[in-house]
VONUKE-91793 format. One line per 8 residues: number of its first residue (from 1); for each residue x, y, z of C-alpha. Coordinates in steps of 0.25 Angstrom, whole numbers, plus 2048, in hexadecimal, padded with zeros to 3 digits. Example, Ala and Ser with C-alpha at 12.3 -4.5 7.8 and 13.67 -1.06 7.14 Angstrom:
2
1	831 7EE 81F ~ 837 7FC 81D
This chain:
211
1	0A3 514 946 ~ 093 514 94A ~ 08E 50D 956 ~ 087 501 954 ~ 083 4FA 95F ~ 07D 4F0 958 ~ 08B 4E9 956 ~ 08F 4EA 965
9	080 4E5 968 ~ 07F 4D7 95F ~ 08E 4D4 961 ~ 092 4D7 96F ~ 08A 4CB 976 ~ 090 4C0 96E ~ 09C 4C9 973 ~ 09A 4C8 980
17	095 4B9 97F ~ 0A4 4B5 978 ~ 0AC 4BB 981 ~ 0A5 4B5 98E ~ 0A6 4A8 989 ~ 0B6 4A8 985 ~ 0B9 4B4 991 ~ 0AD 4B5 99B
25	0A3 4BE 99D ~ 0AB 4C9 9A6 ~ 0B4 4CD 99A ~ 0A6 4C9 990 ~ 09F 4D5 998 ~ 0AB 4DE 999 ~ 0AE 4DD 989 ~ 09F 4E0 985
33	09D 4E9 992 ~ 0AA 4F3 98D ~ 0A8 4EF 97F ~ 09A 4F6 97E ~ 09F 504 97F ~ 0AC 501 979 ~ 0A6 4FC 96B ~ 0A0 508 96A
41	0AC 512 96D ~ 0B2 509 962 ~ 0A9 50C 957 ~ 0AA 51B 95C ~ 0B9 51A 957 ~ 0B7 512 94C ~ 0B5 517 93D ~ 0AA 519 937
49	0A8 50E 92D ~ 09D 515 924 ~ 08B 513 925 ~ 089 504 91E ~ 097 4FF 91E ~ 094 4F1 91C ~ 0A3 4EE 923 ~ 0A0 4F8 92F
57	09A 4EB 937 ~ 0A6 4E6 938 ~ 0AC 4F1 93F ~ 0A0 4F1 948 ~ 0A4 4E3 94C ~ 0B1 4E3 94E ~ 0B1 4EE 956 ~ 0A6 4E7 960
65	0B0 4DD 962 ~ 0BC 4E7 966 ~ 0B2 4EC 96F ~ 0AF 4E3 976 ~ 0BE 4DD 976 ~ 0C4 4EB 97C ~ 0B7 4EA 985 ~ 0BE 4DE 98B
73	0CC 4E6 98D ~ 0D1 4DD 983 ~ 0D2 4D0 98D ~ 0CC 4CA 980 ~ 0D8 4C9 977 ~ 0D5 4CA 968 ~ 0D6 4BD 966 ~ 0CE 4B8 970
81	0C3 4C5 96A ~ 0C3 4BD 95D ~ 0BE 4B1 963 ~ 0B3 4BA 969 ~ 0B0 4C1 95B ~ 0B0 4B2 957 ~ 0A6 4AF 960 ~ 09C 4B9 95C
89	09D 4B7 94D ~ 09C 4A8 950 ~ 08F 4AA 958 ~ 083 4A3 955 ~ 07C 4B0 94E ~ 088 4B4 946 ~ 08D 4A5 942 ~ 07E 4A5 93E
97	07E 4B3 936 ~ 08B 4B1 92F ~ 089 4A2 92B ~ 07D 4A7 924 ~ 088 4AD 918 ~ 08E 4A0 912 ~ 09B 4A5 90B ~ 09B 498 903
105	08E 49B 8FC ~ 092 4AC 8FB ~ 0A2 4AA 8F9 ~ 0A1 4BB 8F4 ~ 09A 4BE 901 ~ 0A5 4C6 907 ~ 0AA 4CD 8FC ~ 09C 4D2 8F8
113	09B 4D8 906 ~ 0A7 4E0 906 ~ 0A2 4E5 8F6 ~ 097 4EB 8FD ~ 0A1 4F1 908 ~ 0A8 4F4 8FC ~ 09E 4FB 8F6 ~ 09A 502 903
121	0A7 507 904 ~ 0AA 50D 8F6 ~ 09F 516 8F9 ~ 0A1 519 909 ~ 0B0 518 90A ~ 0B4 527 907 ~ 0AC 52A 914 ~ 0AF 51F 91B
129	0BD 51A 917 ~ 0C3 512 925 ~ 0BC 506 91F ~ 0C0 4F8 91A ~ 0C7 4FA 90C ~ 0C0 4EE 905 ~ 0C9 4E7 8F8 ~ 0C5 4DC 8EF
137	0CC 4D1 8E6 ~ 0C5 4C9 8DE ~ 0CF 4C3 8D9 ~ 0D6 4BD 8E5 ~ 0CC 4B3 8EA ~ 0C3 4AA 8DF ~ 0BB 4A7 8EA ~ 0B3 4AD 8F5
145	0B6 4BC 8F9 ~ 0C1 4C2 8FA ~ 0C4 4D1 900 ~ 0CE 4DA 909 ~ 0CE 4E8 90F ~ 0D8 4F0 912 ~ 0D4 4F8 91C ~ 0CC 4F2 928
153	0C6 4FE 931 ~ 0C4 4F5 93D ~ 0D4 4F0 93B ~ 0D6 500 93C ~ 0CD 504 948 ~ 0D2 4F8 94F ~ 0E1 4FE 94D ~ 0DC 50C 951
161	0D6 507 95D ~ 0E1 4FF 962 ~ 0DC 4F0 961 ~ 0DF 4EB 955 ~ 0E3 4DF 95C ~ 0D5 4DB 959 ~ 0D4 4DC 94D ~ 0D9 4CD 949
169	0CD 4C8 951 ~ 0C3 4D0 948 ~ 0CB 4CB 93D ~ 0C7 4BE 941 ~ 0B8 4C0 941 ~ 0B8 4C1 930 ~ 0BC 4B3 931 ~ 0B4 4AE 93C
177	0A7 4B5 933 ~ 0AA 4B0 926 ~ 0AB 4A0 92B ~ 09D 4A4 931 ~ 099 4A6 922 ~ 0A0 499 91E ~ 0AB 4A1 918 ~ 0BA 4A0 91A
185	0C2 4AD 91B ~ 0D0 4AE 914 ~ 0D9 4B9 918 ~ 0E8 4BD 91A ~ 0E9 4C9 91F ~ 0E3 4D3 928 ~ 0E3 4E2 92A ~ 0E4 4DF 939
193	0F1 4D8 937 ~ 0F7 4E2 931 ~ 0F5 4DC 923 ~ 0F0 4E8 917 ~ 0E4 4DF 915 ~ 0D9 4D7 91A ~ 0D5 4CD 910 ~ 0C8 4C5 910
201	0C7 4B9 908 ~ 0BA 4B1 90C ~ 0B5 4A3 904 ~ 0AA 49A 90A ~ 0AE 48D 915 ~ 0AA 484 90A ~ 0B5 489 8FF ~ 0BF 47F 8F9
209	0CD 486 8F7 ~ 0C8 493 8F3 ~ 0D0 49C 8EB
């Protein structure tokens, strides 16, 4: 993938600020200290996701979290890092950004985000083809959005680079980011666990039995 610093930039400091307040600054300073250079020999090994993938930010931010979690030797244990990522997404500027969608008012939110990947990915795919592989059925779910991929690259590059571990705690985050926008996110299953799917069903907080 193409450096971006950008991502390391805005996300490491509420990084760091996490992990000094639930482990203390000497492994804060070590994880953000190592994970600086290792973020990006990461993204050196990772595929290329394609110019104006509208997913690609999400494989930019994972992969600042395994960064700076092998930049600690792993004395975080993944469970511990999804507290971390937990943290960040919970911070004032994010809690701030992501309430301003409110799923309740814009139920199709979601899945008219991954049509434009969709669409995106009809006309990139051949040239880029380690990417999600985006499904829809409408006839599921009456309410909300509803969608499953059954290819996640960053499940894939997380195998190939021995720490798949982690990938349940960046499973986590789709959760955490959703009840930010007043949604609740159903799922069963999980690439990362082994299961041939994710699946991505997302109604608003303020829905009664949805179907």
């Amino acid at each position: 993938m193409r450096y971006k610093g950008i991502y390391w930039t805005f996300f490491s400091p509420m990084i760091k600020r996490s992990i000094t307040n639930r482990f203390g600054k000497e492994l804060a300073a070590q994880s953000i200290r190592n994970g600086k250079a290792g973020y990006r020999r990461l993204l050196s090994r990772a595929d290329d996701l394609g110019p104006g993938n509208p997913m690609a930010m999400n494989a930019y931010f994972a992969y600042v979290f395994a960064a700076a979690w092998l930049g600690s030797d792993r004395k975080i244990t993944p469970d511990e890092m999804a507290l971390v990522m937990t943290d960040v997404l919970e911070s004032r500027l994010l809690r701030t950004f992501f309430g301003m969608t409110d799923l309740n008012k814009t139920p199709k939110k979601w899945e008219q985000e991954m049509r434009k990947y969709e669409a995106w990915f009809a006309g990139h795919g051949k040239d880029y083809p380690v990417n999600w592989n985006v499904n829809f059925d409408e006839a599921r779910h009456k309410e909300g959005s509803f969608y499953y991929f059954t290819r996640c690259p960053i499940c894939e590059f997380c195998a190939r680079e021995g720490i798949a571990e982690l990938m349940p705690a960046l499973c986590s985050t789709d959760e955490v980011m959703f009840r930010l926008q007043h949604g609740i996110l159903h799922r069963e299953h999980t690439i990362a666990s082994g299961d041939p799917v994710c699946d991505y069903w997302i109604v608003g907080d303020k829905a009664e039995d949805p179907k």
